[in-house]
N, C-alpha and C positions, 0 to 999 in steps of 0.2 A: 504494500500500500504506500502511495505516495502523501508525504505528511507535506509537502514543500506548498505555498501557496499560490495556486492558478492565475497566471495574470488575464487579462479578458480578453488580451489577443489570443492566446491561447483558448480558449475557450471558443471564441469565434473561428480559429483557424479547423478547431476537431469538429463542430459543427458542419461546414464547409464539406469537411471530409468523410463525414458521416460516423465519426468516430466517439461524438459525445455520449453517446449514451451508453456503449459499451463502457467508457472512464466512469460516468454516474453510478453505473451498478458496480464497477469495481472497486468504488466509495463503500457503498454500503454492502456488499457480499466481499472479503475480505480475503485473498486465496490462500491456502494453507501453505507453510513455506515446507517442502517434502524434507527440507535439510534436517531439517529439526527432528531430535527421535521420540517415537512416541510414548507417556508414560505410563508407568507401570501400572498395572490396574490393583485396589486393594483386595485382599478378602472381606467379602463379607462378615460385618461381626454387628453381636446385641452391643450398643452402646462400647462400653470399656474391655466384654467379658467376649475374647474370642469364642467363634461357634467351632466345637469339637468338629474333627474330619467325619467321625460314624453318624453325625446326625442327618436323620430321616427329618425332612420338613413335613410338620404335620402331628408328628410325637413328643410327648410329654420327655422333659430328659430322663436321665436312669436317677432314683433314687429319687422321683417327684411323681406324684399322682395327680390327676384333676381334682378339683375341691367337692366334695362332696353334696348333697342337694341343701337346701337353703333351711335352717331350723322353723320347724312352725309355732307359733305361738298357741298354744292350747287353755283356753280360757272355757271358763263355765257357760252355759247356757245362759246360765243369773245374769253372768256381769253383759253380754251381750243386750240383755231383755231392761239391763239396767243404761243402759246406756242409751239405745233404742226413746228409754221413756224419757230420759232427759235432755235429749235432743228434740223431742216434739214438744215438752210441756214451756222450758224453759226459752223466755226470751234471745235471740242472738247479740251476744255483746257486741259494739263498736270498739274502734281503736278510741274513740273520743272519752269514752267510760272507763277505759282501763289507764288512763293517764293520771 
């Protein structure tokens, strides 16, 4: 890429020649210099903690299980039927009331 600054004769002489717009897009599409070698690609890793060579994508690692199902809350019928009633009888507070 040319960093130098176009003078406007130049610019009118590539026009002339039909060569402006080829220079335009070689503005903005920038050619790879082949000289240059290319670099190293990384391995893939979680964050800091390289991923072992044996791993299977998709598997939990050795010595980890998936979590288990989610605990349920096992409450009485009562406290259900008591709640229930208290939500219908009782007024709904505002934030203006609890201030």
């Amino acid at each position: 890429m040319n960093d130098q600054p176009v003078h406007r004769d130049d610019i009118t002489a590539m026009h002339k020649q039909g060569d402006l717009k080829s220079y335009m897009r070689s503005l903005i599409h920038p050619t790879k210099n082949p000289a240059t070698p290319s670099k190293r690609k990384r391995k893939p890793s979680w964050g800091a903690i390289p991923i072992p060579t044996d791993h299977k994508p998709g598997t939990w690692p050795s010595g980890t299980q998936p979590p288990g199902p989610a605990l349920e809350r096992h409450l009485p019928p009562e406290a259900w039927a008591d709640a229930i009633r208290r939500y219908r009888t009782e007024p709904p507070t505002t934030d203006e009331e609890t201030k």
